[in-house]
ZAMARGU-4260 file (C-alpha; in steps of 0.2 Angstrom, whole numbers, plus 5000, padded with zeros to 4 digits):
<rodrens>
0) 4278/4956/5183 | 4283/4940/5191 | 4277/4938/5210 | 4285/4926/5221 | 4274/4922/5238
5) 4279/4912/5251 | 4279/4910/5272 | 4261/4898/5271 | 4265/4883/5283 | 4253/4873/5298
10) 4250/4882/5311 | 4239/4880/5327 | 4224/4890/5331 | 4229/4908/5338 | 4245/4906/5331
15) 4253/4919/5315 | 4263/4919/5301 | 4270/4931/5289 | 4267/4927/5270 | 4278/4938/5258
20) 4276/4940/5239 | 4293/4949/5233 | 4292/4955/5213 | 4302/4954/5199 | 4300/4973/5196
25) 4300/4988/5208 | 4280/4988/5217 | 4285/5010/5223 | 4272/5013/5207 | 4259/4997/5207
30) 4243/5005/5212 | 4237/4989/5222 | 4245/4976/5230 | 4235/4963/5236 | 4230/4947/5246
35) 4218/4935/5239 | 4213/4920/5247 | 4204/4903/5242 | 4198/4890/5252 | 4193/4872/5248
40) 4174/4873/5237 | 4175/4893/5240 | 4176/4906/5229 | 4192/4918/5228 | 4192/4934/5241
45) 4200/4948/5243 | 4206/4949/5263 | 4218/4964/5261 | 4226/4978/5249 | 4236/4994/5248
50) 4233/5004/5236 | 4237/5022/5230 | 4239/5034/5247 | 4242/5021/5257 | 4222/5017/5257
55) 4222/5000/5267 | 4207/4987/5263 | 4204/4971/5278 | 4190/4960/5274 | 4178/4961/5288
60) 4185/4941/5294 | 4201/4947/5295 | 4200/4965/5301 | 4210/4968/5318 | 4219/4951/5314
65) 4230/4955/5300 | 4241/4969/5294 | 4247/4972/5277 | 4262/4980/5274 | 4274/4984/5262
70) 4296/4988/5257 | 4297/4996/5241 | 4317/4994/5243 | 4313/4975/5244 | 4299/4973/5231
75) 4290/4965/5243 | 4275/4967/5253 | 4267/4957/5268 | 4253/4950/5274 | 4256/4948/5296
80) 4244/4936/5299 | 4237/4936/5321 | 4225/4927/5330 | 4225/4912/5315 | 4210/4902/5315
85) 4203/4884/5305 | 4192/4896/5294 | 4208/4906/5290 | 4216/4890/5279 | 4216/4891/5263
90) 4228/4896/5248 | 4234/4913/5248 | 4239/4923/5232 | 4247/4939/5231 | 4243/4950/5215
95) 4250/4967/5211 | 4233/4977/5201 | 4225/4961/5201 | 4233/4957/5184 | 4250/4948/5191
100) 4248/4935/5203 | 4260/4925/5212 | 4258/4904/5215 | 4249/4906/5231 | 4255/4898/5247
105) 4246/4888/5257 | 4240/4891/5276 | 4234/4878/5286 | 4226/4881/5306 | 4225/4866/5313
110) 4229/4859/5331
</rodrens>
Protein backbone atom coordinates (compact mmCIF):
# COMPACT_ATOMS: atom_id res chain seq x y z
CA UNK A 1 0.00 0.00 0.00
CA UNK A 2 1.19 3.25 -1.07
CA UNK A 3 0.21 6.21 1.45
CA UNK A 4 0.18 9.69 0.37
CA UNK A 5 0.05 12.42 3.38
CA UNK A 6 -0.24 15.83 3.03
CA UNK A 7 -1.97 19.39 4.82
CA UNK A 8 1.59 20.09 7.09
CA UNK A 9 2.34 23.94 6.68
CA UNK A 10 3.35 26.97 9.33
CA UNK A 11 1.18 27.82 11.58
CA UNK A 12 0.87 30.11 14.76
CA UNK A 13 0.37 28.92 18.23
CA UNK A 14 -3.32 27.96 18.80
CA UNK A 15 -3.95 27.61 15.35
CA UNK A 16 -5.04 23.91 13.43
CA UNK A 17 -4.56 22.08 10.50
CA UNK A 18 -5.89 19.03 8.92
CA UNK A 19 -3.16 16.51 7.73
CA UNK A 20 -4.53 13.66 5.30
CA UNK A 21 -2.95 10.45 4.24
CA UNK A 22 -5.24 9.06 1.34
CA UNK A 23 -3.99 5.14 -0.02
CA UNK A 24 -3.53 3.43 -2.89
CA UNK A 25 -5.83 0.59 -1.74
CA UNK A 26 -9.21 0.63 0.19
CA UNK A 27 -8.17 1.25 4.36
CA UNK A 28 -12.41 -0.32 5.07
CA UNK A 29 -10.05 -3.60 6.34
CA UNK A 30 -6.58 -2.04 7.59
CA UNK A 31 -6.62 -2.97 11.24
CA UNK A 32 -4.65 0.37 12.11
CA UNK A 33 -4.37 3.54 10.89
CA UNK A 34 -2.01 5.63 12.34
CA UNK A 35 -0.17 9.13 13.20
CA UNK A 36 3.36 9.12 13.88
CA UNK A 37 5.25 11.97 14.59
CA UNK A 38 9.18 12.92 14.84
CA UNK A 39 10.72 15.92 15.96
CA UNK A 40 14.11 17.36 15.48
CA UNK A 41 16.85 15.00 17.84
CA UNK A 42 13.54 12.86 19.08
CA UNK A 43 12.58 9.53 18.72
CA UNK A 44 9.43 8.69 16.52
CA UNK A 45 5.88 8.67 18.59
CA UNK A 46 2.81 7.42 18.04
CA UNK A 47 0.18 10.49 18.75
CA UNK A 48 -3.03 8.84 17.45
CA UNK A 49 -4.72 5.53 15.70
CA UNK A 50 -7.91 3.68 14.91
CA UNK A 51 -7.91 0.58 14.92
CA UNK A 52 -10.22 -2.46 14.61
CA UNK A 53 -13.91 -1.39 16.54
CA UNK A 54 -13.23 1.88 16.08
CA UNK A 55 -10.74 1.80 19.23
CA UNK A 56 -9.23 5.45 19.19
CA UNK A 57 -5.55 5.87 20.85
CA UNK A 58 -4.41 10.03 21.65
CA UNK A 59 -0.95 10.34 23.04
CA UNK A 60 -1.36 12.05 26.47
CA UNK A 61 0.37 15.56 24.62
CA UNK A 62 -2.21 15.59 22.29
CA UNK A 63 -5.31 14.25 23.86
CA UNK A 64 -8.36 16.78 23.74
CA UNK A 65 -6.36 18.52 20.99
CA UNK A 66 -6.61 16.30 18.13
CA UNK A 67 -9.04 13.98 16.51
CA UNK A 68 -8.44 11.28 14.25
CA UNK A 69 -10.78 10.32 11.72
CA UNK A 70 -11.32 8.48 8.81
CA UNK A 71 -13.59 8.02 4.95
CA UNK A 72 -13.27 4.63 3.89
CA UNK A 73 -15.09 5.74 0.53
CA UNK A 74 -11.93 8.13 0.18
CA UNK A 75 -9.18 5.85 1.28
CA UNK A 76 -8.33 8.42 3.43
CA UNK A 77 -8.10 9.15 7.02
CA UNK A 78 -7.20 12.42 9.13
CA UNK A 79 -5.67 13.82 11.62
CA UNK A 80 -7.65 17.44 12.89
CA UNK A 81 -5.09 19.15 14.46
CA UNK A 82 -6.49 22.14 17.46
CA UNK A 83 -4.90 24.18 19.86
CA UNK A 84 -1.31 23.76 17.93
CA UNK A 85 1.58 24.53 19.77
CA UNK A 86 5.85 25.03 19.18
CA UNK A 87 6.22 21.48 20.90
CA UNK A 88 3.64 20.00 18.39
CA UNK A 89 6.33 20.75 15.16
CA UNK A 90 7.58 18.11 13.86
CA UNK A 91 7.32 15.52 10.79
CA UNK A 92 4.25 13.73 10.60
CA UNK A 93 3.83 10.18 9.10
CA UNK A 94 0.75 8.37 8.50
CA UNK A 95 1.11 4.43 8.52
CA UNK A 96 -1.64 1.86 7.81
CA UNK A 97 -0.47 -1.46 10.53
CA UNK A 98 2.54 0.20 10.88
CA UNK A 99 4.07 -1.50 7.96
CA UNK A 100 3.15 1.13 5.13
CA UNK A 101 4.14 4.53 5.73
CA UNK A 102 3.50 7.76 3.83
CA UNK A 103 6.54 10.64 3.26
CA UNK A 104 5.44 12.52 6.21
CA UNK A 105 4.53 16.22 6.11
CA UNK A 106 5.95 18.55 7.95
CA UNK A 107 4.12 20.99 10.80
CA UNK A 108 5.63 23.87 11.84
CA UNK A 109 4.04 26.26 15.15
CA UNK A 110 5.69 29.12 15.16
CA UNK A 111 4.50 32.97 15.67
Amino acid sequence: VQLQASGGGLVQPGGSLRLSCTASESIASVNVLAWFRQAPGKKREMVSSISTGETLYYSASVKGRFTISRDNAKNTFYLQMDSLQPEDTALYYCSTDFTSWGQGTLVTVSS
